[in-house]
C-alpha positions, -999 to 999 in steps of 0.1 A, spaced: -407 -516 -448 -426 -490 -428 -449 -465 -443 -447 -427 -437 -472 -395 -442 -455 -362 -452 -480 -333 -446 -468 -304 -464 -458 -323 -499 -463 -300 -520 -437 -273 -499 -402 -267 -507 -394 -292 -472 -420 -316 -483 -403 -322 -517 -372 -323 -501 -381 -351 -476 -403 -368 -504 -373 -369 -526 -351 -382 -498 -373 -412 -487 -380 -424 -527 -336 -435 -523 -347 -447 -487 -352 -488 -483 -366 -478 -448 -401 -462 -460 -425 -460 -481 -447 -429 -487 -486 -431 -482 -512 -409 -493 -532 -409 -458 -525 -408 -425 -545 -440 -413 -522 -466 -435 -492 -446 -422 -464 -458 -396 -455 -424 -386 -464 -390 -400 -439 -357 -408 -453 -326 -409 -438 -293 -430 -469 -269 -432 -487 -239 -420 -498 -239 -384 -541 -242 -389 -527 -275 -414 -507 -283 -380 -534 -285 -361 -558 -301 -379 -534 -325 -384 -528 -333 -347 -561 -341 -340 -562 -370 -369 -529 -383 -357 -547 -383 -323 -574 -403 -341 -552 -427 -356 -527 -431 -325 -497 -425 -354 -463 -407 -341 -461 -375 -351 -429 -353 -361 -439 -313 -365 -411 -291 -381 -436 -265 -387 -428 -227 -371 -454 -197 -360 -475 -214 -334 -495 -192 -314 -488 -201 -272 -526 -218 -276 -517 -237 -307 -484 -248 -288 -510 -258 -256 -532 -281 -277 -498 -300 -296 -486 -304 -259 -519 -317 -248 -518 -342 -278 -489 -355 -264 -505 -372 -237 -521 -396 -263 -493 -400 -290 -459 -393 -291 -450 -357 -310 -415 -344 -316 -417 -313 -320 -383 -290 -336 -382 -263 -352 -347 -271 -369 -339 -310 -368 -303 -310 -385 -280 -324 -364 -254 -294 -370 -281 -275 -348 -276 -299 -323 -240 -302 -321 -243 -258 -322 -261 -258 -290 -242 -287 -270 -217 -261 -275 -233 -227 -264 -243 -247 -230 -207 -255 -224 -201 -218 -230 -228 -211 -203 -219 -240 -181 -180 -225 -183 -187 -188 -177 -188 -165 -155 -181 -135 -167 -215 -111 -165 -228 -107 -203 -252 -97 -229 -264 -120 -254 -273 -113 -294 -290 -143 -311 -288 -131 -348 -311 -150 -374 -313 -145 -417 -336 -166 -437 -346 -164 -477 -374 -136 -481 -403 -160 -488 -399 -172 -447 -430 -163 -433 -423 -159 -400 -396 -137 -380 -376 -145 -355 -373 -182 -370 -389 -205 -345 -350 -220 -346 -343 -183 -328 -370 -186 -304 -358 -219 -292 -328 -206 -293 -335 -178 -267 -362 -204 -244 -326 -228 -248 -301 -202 -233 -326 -188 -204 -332 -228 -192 -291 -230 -194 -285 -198 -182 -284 -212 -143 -260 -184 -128 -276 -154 -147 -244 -143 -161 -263 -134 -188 -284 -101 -178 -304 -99 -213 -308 -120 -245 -315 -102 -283 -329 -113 -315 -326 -96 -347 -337 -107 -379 -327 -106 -413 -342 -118 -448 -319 -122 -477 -327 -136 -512 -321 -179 -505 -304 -179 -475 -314 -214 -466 -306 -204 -427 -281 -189 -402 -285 -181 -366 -254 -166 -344 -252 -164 -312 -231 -135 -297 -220 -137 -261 -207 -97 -253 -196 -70 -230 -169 -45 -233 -142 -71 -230 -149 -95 -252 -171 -108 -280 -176 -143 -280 -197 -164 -310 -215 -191 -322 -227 -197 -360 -241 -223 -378 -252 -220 -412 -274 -243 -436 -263 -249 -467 -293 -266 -479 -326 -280 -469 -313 -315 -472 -298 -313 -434 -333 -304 -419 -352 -335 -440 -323 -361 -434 -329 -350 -392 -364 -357 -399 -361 -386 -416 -337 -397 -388 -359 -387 -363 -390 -407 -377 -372 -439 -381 -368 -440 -344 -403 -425 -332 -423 -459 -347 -435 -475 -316 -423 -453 -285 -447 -443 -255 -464 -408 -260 -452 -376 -247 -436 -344 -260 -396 -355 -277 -372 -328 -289 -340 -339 -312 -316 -343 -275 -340 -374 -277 -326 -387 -311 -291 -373 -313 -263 -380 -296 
């Protein structure tokens, strides 16, 4: 059995994972990172960080689901990277996954000249806005968007009572309207990716991993 540190416990994710691995004959929860296999991490960006540089210490795999890094904070988790392996994700379900296999079809396909909406609404208690999910999101459709069909990308955000998550992506010009949606239904598809995620980061070479790593 292999042993697992969840930063964050005592958050709505962290319960959620927590509860999750208890029915799991794969791990085994641990109370410090050091007796750990491989840590998960559900927090606050300065907890983040901190964090990073004892999983440095400890040379333990590291899976960061956390949003609102600041460009340095996102510098020093990519420097870490060179001495352990970090996934880093800002939305691990696999639903996520299969969503944006689809939009770079869509961009792969086109080539009609459009404008892009990426639409994002979260429960009121989310701290931060856009959703990191819409940022990488927008950084996902500009690496894609390889015959600049699409002249400009939008996000709006929305915060709505316990909306667990839903980001569209709109595809538009006066022709046609053309869109992508994936909605959460719960938090459980985000802690089962993780989950998933950790069970296969226990003993690869360091460097930065994203879920195109882990799903197929």
């Amino acid at each position: 059995m292999k042993t697992i540190f969840i930063n964050g416990l005592s958050g709505k994710m962290g319960k959620t994972i927590n509860n999750l691995i208890l029915d799991d004959a794969d791990f085994e929860i641990v109370k410090t990172i050091s007796d750990s296999d491989v840590v998960i991490d559900f927090s606050r960006p300065e907890s983040t960080i901190s964090l990073v540089q004892e999983a440095k210490e400890h040379k333990k795999p590291l899976i960061i689901g956390t949003t609102g890094f600041t460009d340095i904070e996102l510098k020093q988790i990519e420097e870490a990277s060179n001495e352990i392996p970090i996934m880093l994700s800002f939305n691990m379900s696999k639903g996520i996954f299969y969503f944006k296999k689809n939009i770079k079809q869509f961009l792969k396909d086109n080539s009609d000249s459009m404008k892009c909406l990426i639409s994002e609404t979260h429960h009121t208690q989310k701290v931060d806005a856009p959703s990191g999910t819409a940022i990488e999101l927008k950084k996902f459709i500009e690496l894609n968007n390889n015959e600049k069909y699409i002249s400009s990308i939008e996000i709006e955000s929305k915060r709505i009572l316990d909306v667990f998550g839903i980001h569209e992506v709109t595809f538009f010009n006066d022709n046609n309207h053309i869109s992508f949606k994936h909605e959460a239904l719960s938090r459980k598809i985000f802690a089962d990716g993780a989950i998933s995620i950790a069970k296969s980061m226990i003993g690869i070479p360091p460097g930065m991993y994203t879920t195109q790593d882990f799903f197929r």
